[in-house]
C-alpha positions in Angstrom: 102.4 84.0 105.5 100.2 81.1 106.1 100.1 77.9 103.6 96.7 78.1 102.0 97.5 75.1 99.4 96.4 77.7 95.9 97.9 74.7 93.9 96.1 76.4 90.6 95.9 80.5 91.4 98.5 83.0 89.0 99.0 86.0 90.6 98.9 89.1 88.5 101.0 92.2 89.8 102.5 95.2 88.7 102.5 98.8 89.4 100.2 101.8 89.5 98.9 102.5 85.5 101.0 99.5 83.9 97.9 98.0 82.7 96.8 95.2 85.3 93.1 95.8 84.6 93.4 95.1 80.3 95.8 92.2 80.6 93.1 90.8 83.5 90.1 91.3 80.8 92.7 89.5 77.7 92.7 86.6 80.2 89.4 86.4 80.8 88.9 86.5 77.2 90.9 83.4 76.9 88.8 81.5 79.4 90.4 82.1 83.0 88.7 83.4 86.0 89.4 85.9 87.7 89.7 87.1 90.4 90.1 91.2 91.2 91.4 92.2 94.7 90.5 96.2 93.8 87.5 95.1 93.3 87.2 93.0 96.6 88.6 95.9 98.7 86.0 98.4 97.1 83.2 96.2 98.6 84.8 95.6 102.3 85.8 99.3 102.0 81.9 100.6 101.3 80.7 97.5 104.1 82.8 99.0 106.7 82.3 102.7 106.1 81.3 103.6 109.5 83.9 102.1 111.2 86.6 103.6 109.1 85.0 106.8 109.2 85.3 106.6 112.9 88.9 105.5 112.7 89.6 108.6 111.4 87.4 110.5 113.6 85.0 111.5 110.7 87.3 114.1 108.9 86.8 112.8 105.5 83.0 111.9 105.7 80.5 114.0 104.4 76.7 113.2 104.1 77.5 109.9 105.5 80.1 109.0 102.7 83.6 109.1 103.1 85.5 110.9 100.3 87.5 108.5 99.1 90.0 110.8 97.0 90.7 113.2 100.1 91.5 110.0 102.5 93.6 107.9 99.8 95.4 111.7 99.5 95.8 111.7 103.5 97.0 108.7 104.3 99.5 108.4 101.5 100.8 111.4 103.2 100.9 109.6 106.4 102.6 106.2 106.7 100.9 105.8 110.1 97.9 106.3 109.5 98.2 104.2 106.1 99.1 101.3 108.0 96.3 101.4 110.2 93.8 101.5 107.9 95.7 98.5 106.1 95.8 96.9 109.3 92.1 96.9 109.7 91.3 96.3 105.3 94.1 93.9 104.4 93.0 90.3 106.6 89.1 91.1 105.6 90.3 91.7 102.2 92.5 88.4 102.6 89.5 86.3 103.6 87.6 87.3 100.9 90.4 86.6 98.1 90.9 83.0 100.0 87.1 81.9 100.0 87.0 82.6 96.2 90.1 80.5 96.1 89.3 77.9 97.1 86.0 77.5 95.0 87.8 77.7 92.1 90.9 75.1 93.6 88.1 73.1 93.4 87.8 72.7 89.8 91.4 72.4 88.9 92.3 74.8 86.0 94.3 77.7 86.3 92.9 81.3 87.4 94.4 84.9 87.6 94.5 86.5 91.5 95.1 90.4 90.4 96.9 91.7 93.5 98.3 95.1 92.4 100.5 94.7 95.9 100.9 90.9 95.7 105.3 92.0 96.0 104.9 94.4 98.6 102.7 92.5 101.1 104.2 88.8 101.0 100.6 87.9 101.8 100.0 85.0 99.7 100.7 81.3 99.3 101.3 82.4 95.3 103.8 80.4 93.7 103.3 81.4 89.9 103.1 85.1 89.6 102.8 87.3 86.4 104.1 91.0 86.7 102.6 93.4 84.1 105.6 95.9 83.3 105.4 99.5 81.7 108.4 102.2 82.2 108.4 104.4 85.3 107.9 107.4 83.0 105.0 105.2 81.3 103.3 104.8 84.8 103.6 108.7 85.7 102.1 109.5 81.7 99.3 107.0 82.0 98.2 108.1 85.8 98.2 111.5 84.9 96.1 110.6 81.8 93.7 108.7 83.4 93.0 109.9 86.5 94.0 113.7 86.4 96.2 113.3 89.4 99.6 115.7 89.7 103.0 114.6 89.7 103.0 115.1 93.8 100.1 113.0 94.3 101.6 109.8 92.0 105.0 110.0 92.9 103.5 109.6 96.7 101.0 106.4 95.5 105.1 104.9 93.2 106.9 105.7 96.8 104.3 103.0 98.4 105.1 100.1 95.9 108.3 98.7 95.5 110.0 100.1 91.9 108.9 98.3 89.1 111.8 97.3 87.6 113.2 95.8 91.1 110.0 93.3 90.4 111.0 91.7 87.6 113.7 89.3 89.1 110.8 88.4 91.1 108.1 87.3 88.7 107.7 84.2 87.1 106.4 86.1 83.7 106.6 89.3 82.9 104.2 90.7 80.2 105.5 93.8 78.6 102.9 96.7 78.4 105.4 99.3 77.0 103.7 99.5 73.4 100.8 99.4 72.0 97.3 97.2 72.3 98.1 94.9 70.1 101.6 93.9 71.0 99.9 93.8 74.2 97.7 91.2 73.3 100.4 88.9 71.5 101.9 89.3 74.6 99.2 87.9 76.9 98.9 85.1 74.3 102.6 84.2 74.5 102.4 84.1 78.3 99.5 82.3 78.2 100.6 79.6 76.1 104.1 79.4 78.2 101.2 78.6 81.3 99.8 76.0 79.3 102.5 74.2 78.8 102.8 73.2 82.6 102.0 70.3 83.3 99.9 71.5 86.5 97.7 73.5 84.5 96.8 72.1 81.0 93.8 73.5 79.2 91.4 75.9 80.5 
């Protein structure tokens, strides 16, 4: 893990259907940029179709698309081949996240980095990070919910990430998304305020 000198960056983190994606929008709410590294894979991901889809010797490709859902089901299934794609994805991905970085180093105020594997990976010169916690039975409720998927398929994404509740120790804040929106909100504010109070970061 290089140094890459993110004096202002928070890095978000937490676990498949904790909630990453509302706490990022709260923040934004209260004034920080963000910036989303799903989002930022997406876009490399759909650059580089061609090459993945040749990496996997076109088996999930159809009409010149790749079918996401069958190849995220495949190689979660298949540590191998998991790690090769992440191989290839993860620097470009990097790159991306670091340029962005750096702009906003520039103006010196504090701005969320959501890295749903920021634990896992070890990739980034982070030193504030802010874990977004919900239940193991909260995460297998809310996947199921939202994206339809069966209890095979998510306890294959949970056995990728590192257990939630072995992240905690690790984090500098933990925001608790175990209830409902509105304590989820006072807790975003709290942590946000507990932010502001460093001395590095003052006001938005």
């Amino acid at each position: 893990m290089q140094n890459d000198n993110l004096k202002y960056a928070i890095a978000l983190t937490g676990g498949l259907s904790t909630g990453k994606s509302t706490v990022c929008s709260l923040f934004g709410l209260h004034g920080f940029a963000i910036i989303d590294a799903d989002k930022i894979s997406k876009e490399i991901f759909d650059k580089n179709q061609n090459k993945i889809s040749k990496m996997f010797d076109d088996k999930f490709t159809k009409d010149g698309k790749i079918d996401r859902k069958l190849l995220a089901n495949f190689i979660f299934e298949d540590k191998q081949n998991k790690q090769k794609l992440e191989n290839f994805l993860h620097p470009l991905i990097k790159e991306s996240i670091i340029k962005k970085c750096k702009i906003l180093e520039t103006k010196q105020k504090p701005y969320i980095v959501d890295i749903p594997l920021f634990f896992e990976t070890n990739n980034y010169d982070i030193k504030t990070t802010i874990l977004v916690y919900a239940t193991k039975q909260q995460q297998i409720k809310r996947a199921i919910k939202r994206d339809m998927k069966n209890k095979t398929q998510i306890n294959n994404i949970l056995s990728n990430q590192l257990d939630i509740d072995a992240k905690l120790p690790m984090a500098t804040y933990v925001i608790y998304n175990n209830k409902d929106m509105k304590h989820l909100q006072h807790e975003v504010e709290r942590v946000k305020n507990l932010l502001l109070k460093k001395e590095l970061y003052g006001k938005i």
